[in-house]
C-alpha positions as a LaTeX table, in Angstrom:
\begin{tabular}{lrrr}
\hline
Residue & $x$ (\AA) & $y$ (\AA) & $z$ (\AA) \\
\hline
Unk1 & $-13.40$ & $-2.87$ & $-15.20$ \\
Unk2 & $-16.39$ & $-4.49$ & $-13.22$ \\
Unk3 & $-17.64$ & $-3.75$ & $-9.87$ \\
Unk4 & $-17.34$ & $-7.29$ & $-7.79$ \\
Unk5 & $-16.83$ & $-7.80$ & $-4.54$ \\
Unk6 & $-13.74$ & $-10.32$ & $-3.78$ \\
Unk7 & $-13.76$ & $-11.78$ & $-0.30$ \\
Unk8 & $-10.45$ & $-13.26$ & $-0.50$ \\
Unk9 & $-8.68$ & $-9.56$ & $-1.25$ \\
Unk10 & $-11.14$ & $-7.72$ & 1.17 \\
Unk11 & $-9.47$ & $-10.82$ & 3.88 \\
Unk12 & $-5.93$ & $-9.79$ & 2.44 \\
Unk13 & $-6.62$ & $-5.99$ & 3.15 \\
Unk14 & $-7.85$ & $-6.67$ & 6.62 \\
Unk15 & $-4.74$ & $-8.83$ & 7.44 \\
Unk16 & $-2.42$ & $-6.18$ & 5.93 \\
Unk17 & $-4.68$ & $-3.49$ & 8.09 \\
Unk18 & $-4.31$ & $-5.17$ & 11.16 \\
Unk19 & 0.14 & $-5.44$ & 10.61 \\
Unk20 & $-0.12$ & $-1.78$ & 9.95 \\
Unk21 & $-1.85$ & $-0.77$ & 12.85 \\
Unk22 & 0.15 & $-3.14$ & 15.14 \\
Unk23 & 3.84 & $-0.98$ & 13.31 \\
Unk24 & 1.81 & 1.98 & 14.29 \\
Unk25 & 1.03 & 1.47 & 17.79 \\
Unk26 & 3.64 & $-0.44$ & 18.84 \\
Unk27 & 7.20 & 0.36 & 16.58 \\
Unk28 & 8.08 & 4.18 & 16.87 \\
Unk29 & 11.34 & 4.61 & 14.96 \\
Unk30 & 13.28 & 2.16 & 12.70 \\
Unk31 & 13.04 & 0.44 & 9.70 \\
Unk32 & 9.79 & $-1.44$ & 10.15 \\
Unk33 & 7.67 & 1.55 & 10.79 \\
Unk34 & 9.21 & 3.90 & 8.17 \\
Unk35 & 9.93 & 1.83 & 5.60 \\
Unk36 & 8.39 & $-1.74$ & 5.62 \\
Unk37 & 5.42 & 0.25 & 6.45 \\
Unk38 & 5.53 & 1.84 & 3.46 \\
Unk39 & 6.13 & $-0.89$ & 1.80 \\
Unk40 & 3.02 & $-2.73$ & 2.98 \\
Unk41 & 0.65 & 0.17 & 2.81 \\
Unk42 & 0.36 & 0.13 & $-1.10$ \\
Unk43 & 0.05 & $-3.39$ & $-1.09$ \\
Unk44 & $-2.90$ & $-2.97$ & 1.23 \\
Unk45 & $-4.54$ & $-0.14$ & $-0.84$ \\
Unk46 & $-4.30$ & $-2.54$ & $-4.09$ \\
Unk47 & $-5.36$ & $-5.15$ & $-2.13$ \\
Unk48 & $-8.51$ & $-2.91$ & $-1.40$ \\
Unk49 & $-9.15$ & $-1.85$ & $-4.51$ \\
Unk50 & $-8.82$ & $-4.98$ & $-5.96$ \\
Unk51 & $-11.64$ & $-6.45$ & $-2.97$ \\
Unk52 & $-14.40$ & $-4.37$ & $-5.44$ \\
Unk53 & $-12.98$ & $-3.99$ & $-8.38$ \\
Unk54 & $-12.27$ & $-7.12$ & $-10.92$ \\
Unk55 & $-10.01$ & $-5.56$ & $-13.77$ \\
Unk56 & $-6.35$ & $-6.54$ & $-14.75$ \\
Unk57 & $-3.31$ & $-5.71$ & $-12.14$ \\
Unk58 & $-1.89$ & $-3.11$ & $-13.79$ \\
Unk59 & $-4.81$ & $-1.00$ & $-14.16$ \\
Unk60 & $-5.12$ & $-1.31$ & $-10.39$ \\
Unk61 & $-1.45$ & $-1.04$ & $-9.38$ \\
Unk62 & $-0.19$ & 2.42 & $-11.36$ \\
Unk63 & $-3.28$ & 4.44 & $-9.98$ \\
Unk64 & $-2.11$ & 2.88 & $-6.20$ \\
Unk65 & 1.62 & 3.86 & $-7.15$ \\
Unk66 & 0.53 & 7.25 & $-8.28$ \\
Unk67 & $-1.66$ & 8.08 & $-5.57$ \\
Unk68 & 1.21 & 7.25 & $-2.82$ \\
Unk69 & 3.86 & 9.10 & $-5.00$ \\
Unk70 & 1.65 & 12.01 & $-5.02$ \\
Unk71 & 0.81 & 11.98 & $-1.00$ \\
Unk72 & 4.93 & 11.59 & $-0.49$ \\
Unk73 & 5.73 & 14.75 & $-2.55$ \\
Unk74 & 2.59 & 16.55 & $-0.37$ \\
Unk75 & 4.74 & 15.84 & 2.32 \\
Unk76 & 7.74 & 17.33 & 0.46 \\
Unk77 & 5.61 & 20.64 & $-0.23$ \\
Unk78 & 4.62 & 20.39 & 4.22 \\
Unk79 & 0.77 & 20.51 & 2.41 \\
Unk80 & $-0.60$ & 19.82 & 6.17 \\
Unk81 & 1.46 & 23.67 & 7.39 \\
Unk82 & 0.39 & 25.24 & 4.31 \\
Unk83 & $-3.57$ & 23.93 & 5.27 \\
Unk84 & $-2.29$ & 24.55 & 9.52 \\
Unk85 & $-3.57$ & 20.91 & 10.02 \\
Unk86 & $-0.05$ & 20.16 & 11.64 \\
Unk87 & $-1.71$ & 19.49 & 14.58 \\
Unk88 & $-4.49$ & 16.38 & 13.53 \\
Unk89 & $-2.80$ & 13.68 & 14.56 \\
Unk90 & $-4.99$ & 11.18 & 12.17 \\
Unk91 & $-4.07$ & 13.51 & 9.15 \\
Unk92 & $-0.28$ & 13.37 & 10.39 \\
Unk93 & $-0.86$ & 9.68 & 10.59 \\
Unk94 & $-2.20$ & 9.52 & 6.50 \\
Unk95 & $-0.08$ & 11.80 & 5.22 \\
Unk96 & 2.84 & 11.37 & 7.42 \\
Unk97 & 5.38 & 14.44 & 7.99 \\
Unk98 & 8.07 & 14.24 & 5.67 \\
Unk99 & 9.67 & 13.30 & 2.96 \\
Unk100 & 12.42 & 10.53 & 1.82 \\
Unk101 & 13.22 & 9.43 & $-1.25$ \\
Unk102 & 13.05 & 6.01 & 0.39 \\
Unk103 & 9.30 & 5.86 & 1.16 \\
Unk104 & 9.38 & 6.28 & $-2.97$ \\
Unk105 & 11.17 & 3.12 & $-3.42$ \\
Unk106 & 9.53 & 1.53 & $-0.79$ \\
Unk107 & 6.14 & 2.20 & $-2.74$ \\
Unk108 & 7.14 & 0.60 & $-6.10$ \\
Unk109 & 9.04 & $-2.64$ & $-4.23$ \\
Unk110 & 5.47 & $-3.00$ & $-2.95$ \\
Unk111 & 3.75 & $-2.24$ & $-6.56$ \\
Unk112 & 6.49 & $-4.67$ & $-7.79$ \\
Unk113 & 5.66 & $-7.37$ & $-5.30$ \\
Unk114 & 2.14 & $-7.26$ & $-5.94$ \\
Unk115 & 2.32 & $-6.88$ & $-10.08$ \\
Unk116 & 4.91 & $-10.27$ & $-9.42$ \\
Unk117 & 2.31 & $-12.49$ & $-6.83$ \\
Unk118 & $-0.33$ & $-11.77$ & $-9.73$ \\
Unk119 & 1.48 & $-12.06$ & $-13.09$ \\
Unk120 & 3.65 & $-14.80$ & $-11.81$ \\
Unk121 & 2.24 & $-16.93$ & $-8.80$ \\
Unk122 & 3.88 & $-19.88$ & $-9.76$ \\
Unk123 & 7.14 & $-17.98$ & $-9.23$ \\
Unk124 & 6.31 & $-18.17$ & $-5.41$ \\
Unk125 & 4.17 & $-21.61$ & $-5.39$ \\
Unk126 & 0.78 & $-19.94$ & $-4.87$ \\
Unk127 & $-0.78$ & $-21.49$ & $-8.02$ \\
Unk128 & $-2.52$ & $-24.96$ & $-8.24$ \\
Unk129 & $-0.64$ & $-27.32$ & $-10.03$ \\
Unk130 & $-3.16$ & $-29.68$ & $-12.64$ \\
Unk131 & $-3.06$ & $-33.39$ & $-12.11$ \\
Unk132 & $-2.53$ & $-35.48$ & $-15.16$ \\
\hline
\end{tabular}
């Protein structure tokens, strides 16, 4: 694992940033904002991670899957009641205010999508073919 700073990832996070503010301010209810959000969320934390850190996918990826499996079953133990922060609105916005088994699956279809676009890009056309 080296510390380097990656423009094209830190570009990546800020594009993912800016969709997941937009589902936040403007889409209250539905499957975009609970569960596409989700989806794109740990793709944007890798994404982040991966704009400073240069190590292999997988070493990235399962600490990002871990980390958002571990803030979904906060939300199953109501950690922001048992700390009475119920009523910060950015910490309701983090840690959100319950729990679904979806959000879970959500997370690893977005670990899964990202561990695929890296492992495989020629799966989805995003490699640079060599001229003979």
């Amino acid at each position: 694992m080296i510390l380097k700073f990656n423009k094209k990832y830190l570009i990546i996070t800020l594009i993912l940033l800016a969709i997941e503010i937009l589902i936040a301010i403007y889409l209250k209810y539905g499957f975009v904002r609970h569960t596409f959000g989700d989806y794109l969320v740990v793709i944007l934390l890798y994404y982040f991670i991966k704009s400073f850190i240069k190590t292999t996918p997988f070493i990235i990826a399962i600490p990002v899957l871990i980390f958002s499996f571990l803030i979904e079953l906060l939300q199953l133990i109501n950690i922001l009641d048992i700390l009475n922060l119920n009523n910060n609105h950015l910490l309701k916005l983090i840690f959100g205010s319950t729990f679904q088994i979806t959000d879970l699956v959500a997370y690893s279809l977005g670990i899964l999508s990202v561990l695929i676009i890296e492992y495989f890009p020629t799966w989805l056309g995003l490699e640079k073919t060599k001229n003979i």
